[in-house]
N, C-alpha and C positions, 0 to 999 in steps of 0.2 A: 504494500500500500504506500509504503514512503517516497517508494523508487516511481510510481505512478503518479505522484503529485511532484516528487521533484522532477521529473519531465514535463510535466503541465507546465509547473512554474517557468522554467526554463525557454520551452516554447512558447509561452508569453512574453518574456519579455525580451526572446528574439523578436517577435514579431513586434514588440511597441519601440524596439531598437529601432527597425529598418522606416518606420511610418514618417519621422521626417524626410526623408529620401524620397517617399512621393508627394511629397508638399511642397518641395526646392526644383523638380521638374522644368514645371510650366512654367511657373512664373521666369525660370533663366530661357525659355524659348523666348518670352513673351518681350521680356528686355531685352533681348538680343534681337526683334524683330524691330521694336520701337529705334535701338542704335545704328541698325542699317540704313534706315532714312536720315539719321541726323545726323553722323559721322563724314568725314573727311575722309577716310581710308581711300587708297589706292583701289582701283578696280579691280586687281589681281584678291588683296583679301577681302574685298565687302564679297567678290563671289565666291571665295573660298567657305568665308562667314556664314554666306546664304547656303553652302553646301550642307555643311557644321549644322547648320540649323534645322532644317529637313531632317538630316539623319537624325538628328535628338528627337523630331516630332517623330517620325515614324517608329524608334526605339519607345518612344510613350507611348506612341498605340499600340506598340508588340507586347508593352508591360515590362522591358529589361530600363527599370527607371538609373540601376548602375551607369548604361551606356550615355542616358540620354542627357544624365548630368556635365558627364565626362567631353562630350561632345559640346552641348551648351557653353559650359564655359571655357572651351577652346575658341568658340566662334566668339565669345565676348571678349577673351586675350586678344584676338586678333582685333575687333573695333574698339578695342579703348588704347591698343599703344600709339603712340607717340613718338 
């Protein structure tokens, strides 16, 4: 019985672990969509940016929200350097 609630426990709060990671998503697609209009960038990375960007939405619609962050703000490194 111990060993069945310490896996409960456990897989709870794996799962309350990972929950911000679908909440930081969108919102980095959604900033990085707004900084593509408003940015200066060179041609080469606002399209490399907009590439970046897609892939992370379509990684949120697959549900791999790991990839989609990792993408995201790659595409946002690229429209805020300087």
């Amino acid at each position: 019985m111990r060993k069945i609630f310490f896996l409960m426990t456990a897989f709870s709060l794996l799962i309350l672990s990972a929950q911000p990671l679908w909440a930081r998503c969108a919102p980095l697609i959604r900033e990085g969509r707004e900084l593509l209009g408003k940015t200066q960038a060179s041609k080469a990375d606002q399209d490399k940016a907009k590439g970046l960007l897609e892939e992370a939405q379509k990684n949120l619609d697959a549900g791999d929200h790991g990839s989609g962050v990792k993408n995201a703000n790659a595409a946002l490194d690229l429209l805020k350097k300087k």
